[in-house]
N, C-alpha and C positions, 0 to 999 in steps of 0.2 A: 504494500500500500504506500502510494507517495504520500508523505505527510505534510509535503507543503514550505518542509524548510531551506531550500536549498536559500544560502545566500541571508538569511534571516541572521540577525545580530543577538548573540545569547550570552548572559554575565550567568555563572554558575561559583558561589562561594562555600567556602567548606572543601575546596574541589582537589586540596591534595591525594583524598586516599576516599575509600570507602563509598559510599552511596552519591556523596557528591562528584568525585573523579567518576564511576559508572555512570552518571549522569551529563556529566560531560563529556563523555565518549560518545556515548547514543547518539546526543545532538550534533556532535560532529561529525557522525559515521552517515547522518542523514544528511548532511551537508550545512548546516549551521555554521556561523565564523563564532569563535569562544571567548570569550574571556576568563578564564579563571582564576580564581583568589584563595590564598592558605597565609598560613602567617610564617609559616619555617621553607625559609628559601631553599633547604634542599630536597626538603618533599616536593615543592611547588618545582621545582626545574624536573625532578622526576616523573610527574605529572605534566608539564608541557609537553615530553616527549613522549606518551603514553597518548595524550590527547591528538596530537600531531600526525602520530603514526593511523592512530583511527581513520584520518579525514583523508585518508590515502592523499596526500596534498592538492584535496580540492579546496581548500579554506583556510584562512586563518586561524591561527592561536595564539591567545594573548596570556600573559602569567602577571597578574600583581599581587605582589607583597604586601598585606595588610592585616591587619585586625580591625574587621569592622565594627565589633563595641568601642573602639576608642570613636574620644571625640573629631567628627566630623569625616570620619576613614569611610564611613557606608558612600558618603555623599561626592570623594575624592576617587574610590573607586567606577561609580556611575559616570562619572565625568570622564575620567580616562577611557572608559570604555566607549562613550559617547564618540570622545575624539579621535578614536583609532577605527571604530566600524562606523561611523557617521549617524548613529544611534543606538537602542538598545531594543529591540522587539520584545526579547523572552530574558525575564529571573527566574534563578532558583536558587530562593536565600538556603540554607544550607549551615547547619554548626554543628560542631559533637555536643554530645547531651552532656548535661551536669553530674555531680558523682552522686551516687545512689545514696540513701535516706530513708528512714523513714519520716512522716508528719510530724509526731513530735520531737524528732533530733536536730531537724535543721533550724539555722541560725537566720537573723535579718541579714547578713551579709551574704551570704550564701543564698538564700532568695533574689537578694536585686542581682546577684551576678549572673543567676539562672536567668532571671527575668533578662537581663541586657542581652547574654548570648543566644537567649531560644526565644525571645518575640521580640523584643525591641530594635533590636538590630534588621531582624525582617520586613521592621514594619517601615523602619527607615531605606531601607536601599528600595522599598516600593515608589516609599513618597518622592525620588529622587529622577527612579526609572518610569515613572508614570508618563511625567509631562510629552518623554521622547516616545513613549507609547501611544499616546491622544495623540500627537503631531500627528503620527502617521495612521492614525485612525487601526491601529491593530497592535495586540500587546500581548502575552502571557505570561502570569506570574503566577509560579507553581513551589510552594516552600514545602521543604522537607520538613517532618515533625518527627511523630512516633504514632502508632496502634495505639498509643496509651493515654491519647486522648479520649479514645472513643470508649477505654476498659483501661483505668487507672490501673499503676501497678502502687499494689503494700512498698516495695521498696525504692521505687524511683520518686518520692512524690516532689522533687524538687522540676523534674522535666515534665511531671504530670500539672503542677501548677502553671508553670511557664508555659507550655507550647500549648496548653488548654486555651491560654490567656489570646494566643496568635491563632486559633481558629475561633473565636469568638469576633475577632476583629476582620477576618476575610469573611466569614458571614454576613458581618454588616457592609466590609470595604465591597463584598464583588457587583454589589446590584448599583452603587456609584457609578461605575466605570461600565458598566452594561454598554449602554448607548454608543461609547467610543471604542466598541471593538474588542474590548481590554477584556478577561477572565481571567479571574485570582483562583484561586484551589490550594487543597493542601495535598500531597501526598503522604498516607502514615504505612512509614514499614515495621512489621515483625521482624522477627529473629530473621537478620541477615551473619552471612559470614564476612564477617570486619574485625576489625580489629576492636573496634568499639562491645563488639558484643564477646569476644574471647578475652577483654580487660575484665567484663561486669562476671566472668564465669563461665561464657560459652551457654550454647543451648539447651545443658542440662537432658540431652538425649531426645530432642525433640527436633523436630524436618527444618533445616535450614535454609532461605534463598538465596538465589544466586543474587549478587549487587548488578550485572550485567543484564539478567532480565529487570530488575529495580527499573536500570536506568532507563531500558524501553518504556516502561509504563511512564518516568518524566517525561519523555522525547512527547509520546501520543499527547499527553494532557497539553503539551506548547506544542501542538498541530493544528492546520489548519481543520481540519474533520474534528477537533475539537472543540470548534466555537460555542458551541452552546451548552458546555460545561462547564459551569461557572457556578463559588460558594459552594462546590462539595468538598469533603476531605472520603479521598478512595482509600480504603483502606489496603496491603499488600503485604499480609500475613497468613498465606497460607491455610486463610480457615480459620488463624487462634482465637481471635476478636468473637466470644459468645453472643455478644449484645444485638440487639437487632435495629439499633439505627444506626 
């Protein structure tokens, strides 16, 4: 299926390793030009050249160096990207999750830092990448979360509070930007094989997904045949998610 992106301008953050690099791969393997962002320059160059190799050299790759919770980095990243592909069509904010918890252990500090990295930071590189989206009357911003918004975990509730916080605000942000083309979404993965989840323990003996079909299920949500899905969060766990909305 052509999905529409050949030549489409896409910032992908988080995009050294794991769901977000897989995500960045997809959209370049369908011809997307990339931008991607990590904070550790030698994951991020190992990642250019992962990303690069994907787009069999029909597209560009861009690598910037940031931490997008510091002050004004979400907004310095959109602009660099801005000025290298002449816009931005498609985000996918993107962060590793916060360290595991339960409710009553975590700390006020420890919440706003979850809160900075797993919604605030999203919610900023949107309000940033919008306006280049309205320009061209077409946009996709599709943020990585977790499952665990949809079916809280006992022991993450630092990522459960946070990225709960950044589907409540695409719910209300995507019916905004309706009229201009624009669709927000969230994508929630289960147990993938990352690193992220071999840090928390590994799957505990339970079916793992690949991160490379992950990153297809991004690439569709920022395709054209995906216009008129907008203000969902798809879940891509495998089944675990009990809950029925």
């Amino acid at each position: 299926m052509d999905l529409g992106l050949e030549g489409r301008a896409a910032l992908v953050t988080g995009a050294s390793k794991g769901l977000g690099l897989a995500s960045a791969i997809a959209l370049a393997q369908d011809g997307a030009r990339v931008a991607i962002v990590a904070r550790t320059a030698s994951t991020l160059a190992d990642a250019h050249a992962a990303v690069t190799a994907a787009s069999t050299g029909r597209t560009d790759v861009l690598a910037i160096a940031a931490d997008v919770t510091a002050h004004g980095e979400a907004e310095r990243v959109v602009t660099e990207a801005v000025e290298a592909f002449g816009g931005v069509d498609i985000l996918v904010p993107n962060a590793g999750g916060p360290p595991p918890g339960g409710a009553w252990e975590v700390t006020d500090d420890a919440l706003r830092a979850a809160f900075e990295a797993n919604c605030l930071a999203s919610i900023r590189l949107a309000r940033a990448a919008l306006p280049s989206m309205q320009a061209r009357r077409w946009g996709r911003i599709c943020c990585i979360t977790s499952a665990w918004v949809k079916q809280p975990s006992p022991y993450l509730s630092l990522s459960n509070v946070a990225r709960t916080g950044l589907w409540a605000w695409v719910k209300t942000a995507a019916a905004d930007v309706a009229a201009d083309g624009v669709t927000v979404n969230l994508v929630c993965p289960g147990l993938h094989d990352t690193d992220r989840i071999r840090a928390l323990g590994g799957s505990g003996g339970a079916r793992m997904g690949d991160p490379a079909d992950f990153g297809k299920v991004v690439a569709f949500l920022c395709s054209e045949p995906a216009a008129f899905v907008s203000g969902a969060a798809l879940q891509v766990d495998g089944g675990a998610t009990l809950g029925l909305l």
